[in-house]
C-alpha positions as CSV (number, residue, x, y, z in Angstrom):
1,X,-40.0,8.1,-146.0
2,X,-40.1,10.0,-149.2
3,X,-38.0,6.8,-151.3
4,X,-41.5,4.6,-149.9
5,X,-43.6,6.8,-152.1
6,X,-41.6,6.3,-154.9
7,X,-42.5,8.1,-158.1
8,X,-45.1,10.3,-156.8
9,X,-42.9,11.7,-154.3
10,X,-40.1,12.6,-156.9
11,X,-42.3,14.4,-158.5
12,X,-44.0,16.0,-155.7
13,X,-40.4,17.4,-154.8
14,X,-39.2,18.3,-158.2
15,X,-41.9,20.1,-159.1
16,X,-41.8,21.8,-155.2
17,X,-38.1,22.4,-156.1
18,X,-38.6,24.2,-159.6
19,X,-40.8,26.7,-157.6
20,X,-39.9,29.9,-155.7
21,X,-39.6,27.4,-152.5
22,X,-35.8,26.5,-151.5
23,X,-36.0,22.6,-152.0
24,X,-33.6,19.7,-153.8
25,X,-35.1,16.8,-155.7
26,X,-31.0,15.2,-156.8
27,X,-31.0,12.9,-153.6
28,X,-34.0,11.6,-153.9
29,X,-33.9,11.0,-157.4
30,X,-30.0,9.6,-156.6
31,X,-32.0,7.2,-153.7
32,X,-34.4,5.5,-156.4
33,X,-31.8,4.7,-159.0
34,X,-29.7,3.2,-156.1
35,X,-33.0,1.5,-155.1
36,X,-32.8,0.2,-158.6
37,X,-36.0,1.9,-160.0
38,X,-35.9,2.3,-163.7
39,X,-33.4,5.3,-164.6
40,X,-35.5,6.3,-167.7
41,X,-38.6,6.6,-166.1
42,X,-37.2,8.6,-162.7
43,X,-35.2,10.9,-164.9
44,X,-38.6,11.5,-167.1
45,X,-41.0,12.0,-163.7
46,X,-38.2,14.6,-162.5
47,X,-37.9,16.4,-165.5
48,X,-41.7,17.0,-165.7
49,X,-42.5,17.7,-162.5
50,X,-39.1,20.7,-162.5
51,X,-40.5,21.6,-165.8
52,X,-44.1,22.0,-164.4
53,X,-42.9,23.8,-161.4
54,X,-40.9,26.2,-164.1
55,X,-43.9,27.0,-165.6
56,X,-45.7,27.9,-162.5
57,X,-43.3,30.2,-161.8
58,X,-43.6,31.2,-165.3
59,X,-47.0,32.0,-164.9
60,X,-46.8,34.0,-162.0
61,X,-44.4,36.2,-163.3
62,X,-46.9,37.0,-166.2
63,X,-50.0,36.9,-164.0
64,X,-48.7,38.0,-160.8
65,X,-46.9,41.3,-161.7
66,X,-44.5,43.2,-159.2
67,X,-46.7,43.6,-156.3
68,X,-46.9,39.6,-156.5
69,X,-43.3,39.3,-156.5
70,X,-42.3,41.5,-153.5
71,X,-45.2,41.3,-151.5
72,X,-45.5,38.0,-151.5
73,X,-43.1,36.1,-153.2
74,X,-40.9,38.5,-151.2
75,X,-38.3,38.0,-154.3
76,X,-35.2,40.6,-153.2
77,X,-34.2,43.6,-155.7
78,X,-31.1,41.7,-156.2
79,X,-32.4,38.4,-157.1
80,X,-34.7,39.9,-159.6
81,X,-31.9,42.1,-161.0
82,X,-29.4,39.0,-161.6
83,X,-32.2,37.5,-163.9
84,X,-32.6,40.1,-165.5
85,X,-28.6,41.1,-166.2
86,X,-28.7,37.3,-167.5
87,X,-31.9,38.1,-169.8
88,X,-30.1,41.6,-170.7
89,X,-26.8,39.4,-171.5
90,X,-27.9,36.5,-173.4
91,X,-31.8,36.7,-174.0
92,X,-33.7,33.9,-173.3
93,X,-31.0,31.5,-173.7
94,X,-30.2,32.2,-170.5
95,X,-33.3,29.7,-169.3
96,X,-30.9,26.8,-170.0
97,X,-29.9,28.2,-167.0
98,X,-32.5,27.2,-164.8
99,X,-31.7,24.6,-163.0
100,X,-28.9,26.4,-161.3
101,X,-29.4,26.9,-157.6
102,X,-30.3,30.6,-156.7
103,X,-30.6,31.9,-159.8
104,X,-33.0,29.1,-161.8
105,X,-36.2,30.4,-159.8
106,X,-35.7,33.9,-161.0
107,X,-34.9,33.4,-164.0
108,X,-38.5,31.7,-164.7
109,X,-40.0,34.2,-163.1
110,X,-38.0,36.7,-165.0
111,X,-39.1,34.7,-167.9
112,X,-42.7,35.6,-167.3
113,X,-42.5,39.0,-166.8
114,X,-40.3,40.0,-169.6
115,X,-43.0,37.8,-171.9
116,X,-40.8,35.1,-172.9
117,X,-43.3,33.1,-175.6
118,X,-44.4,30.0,-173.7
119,X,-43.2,27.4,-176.1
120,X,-40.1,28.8,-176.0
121,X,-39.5,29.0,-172.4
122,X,-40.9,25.5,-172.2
123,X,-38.4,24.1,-174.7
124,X,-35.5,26.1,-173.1
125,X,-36.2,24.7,-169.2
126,X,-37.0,21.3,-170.5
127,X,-33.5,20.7,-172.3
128,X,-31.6,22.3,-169.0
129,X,-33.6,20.3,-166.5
130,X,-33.3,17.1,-168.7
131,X,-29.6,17.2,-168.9
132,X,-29.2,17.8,-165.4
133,X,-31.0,14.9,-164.4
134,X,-29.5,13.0,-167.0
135,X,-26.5,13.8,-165.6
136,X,-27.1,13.3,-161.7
137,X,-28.6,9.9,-163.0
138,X,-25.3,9.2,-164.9
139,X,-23.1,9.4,-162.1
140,X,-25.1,8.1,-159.6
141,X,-25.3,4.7,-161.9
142,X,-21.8,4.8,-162.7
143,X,-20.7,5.6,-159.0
144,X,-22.9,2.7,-158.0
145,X,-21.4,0.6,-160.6
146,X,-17.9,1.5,-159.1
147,X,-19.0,0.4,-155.5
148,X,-19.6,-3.0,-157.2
């Protein structure tokens, strides 16, 4: 249903995936470039929306402030404490980082509350997010061109 929708979808998900809300965007973004849609512009729609997702997440971590984060985001002591080992250990480099499964989310929101400058952060999550759809795009074109 989701591949119907096309573009909007993708980025409906991405950005849904990039947030504090357990989703994956890969398959559908896999689906479309099997569907033949133009890899270029379905890597680019699920970079931005993952990037805007980031940023919401950014943004509540700056905005929403503790109680926002346990009451409601009900974000565990642990979580929040592995983002911010990996800010303790390698600064904001670490937001590279954020596409990984688990630890991504917090580490955007850990972004936010530790004040990571927002052009920074931006830059930081768009490079990670980029190469990791560049990447799922990769092989799902050269997998496809294999099957051939």
């Amino acid at each position: 249903m989701l591949l119907s929708h096309g573009y909007p979808a993708l980025f409906l998900l991405s950005f849904l995936a990039s947030t504090l809300i357990p989703l994956g965007s890969e398959w559908l973004l896999a689906l479309m470039l099997i569907s033949h849609r133009d890899p270029v512009a379905t890597v680019a729609v699920a970079t931005i929306g993952n990037l805007l997702g980031a940023c919401t997440t950014y943004w509540l971590g700056i905005y929403g402030g503790p109680w926002l984060i346990r009451r409601v985001l009900r974000i565990d002591d642990s979580a929040e404490e592995r983002a911010k080992e990996l800010y303790r250990r390698y600064g904001s480099w670490s937001l590279l980082f954020s596409w990984l499964p688990v630890v991504g989310d917090p580490l955007c929101l850990a972004g936010g509350l530790l004040r990571v400058g927002f052009a920074r952060f931006s830059l930081l999550v768009l490079f990670g997010k980029l190469c990791r759809y560049a990447a799922v795009a990769w092989l799902t074109l050269g997998s496809t061109h294999l099957l051939t």
